[in-house]
C-alpha positions in Angstrom: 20.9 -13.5 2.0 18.5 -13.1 5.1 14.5 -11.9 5.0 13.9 -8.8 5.2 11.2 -10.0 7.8 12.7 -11.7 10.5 16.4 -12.7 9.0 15.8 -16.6 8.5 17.7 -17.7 5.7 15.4 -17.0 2.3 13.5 -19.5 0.1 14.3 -19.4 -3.8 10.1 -20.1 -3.7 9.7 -16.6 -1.6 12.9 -14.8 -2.8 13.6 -12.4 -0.5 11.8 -13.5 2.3 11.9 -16.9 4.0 8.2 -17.6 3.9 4.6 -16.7 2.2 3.9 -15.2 5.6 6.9 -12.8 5.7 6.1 -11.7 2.3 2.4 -11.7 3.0 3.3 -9.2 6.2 5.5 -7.4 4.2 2.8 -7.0 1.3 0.3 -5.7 4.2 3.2 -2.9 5.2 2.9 -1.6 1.8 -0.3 -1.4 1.3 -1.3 0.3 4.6 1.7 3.0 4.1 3.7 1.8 6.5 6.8 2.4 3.6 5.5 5.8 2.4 8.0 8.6 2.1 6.6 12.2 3.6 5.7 14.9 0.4 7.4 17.8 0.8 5.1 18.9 -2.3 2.4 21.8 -1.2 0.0 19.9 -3.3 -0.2 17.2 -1.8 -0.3 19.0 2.1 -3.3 21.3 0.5 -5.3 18.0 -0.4 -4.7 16.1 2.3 -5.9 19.1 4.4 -9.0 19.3 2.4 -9.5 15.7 2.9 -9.8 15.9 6.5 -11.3 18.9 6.7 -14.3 17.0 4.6 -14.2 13.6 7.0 -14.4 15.8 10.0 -18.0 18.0 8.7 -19.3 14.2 7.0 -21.5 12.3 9.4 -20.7 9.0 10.1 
């Protein structure tokens, strides 16, 4: 098995990934979005509309 990262041989330490830094970069991915799926749920468009409708009239 390869990382996911940049397809060095894994360590059984960082299982997938090869090193604390390719999991640490992939952890980052995650947690800025980079993975997110689009919502195809009108929700979800209606809020995010209202959200940026709100950043846009608040002052910085």
């Amino acid at each position: 098995m390869s990382c996911p990262g940049c397809g060095k041989p894994t360590q059984k330490t960082f299982r997938p990934f090869c090193s604390k830094r390719c999991a640490d970069v992939d952890l980052g991915r995650w947690m800025n979005g980079d993975y997110a799926l689009p919502s195809q749920d009108p929700d979800d468009e209606e809020r995010v509309a209202e959200e940026l409708a709100q950043q846009i009239t608040r002052p910085h």
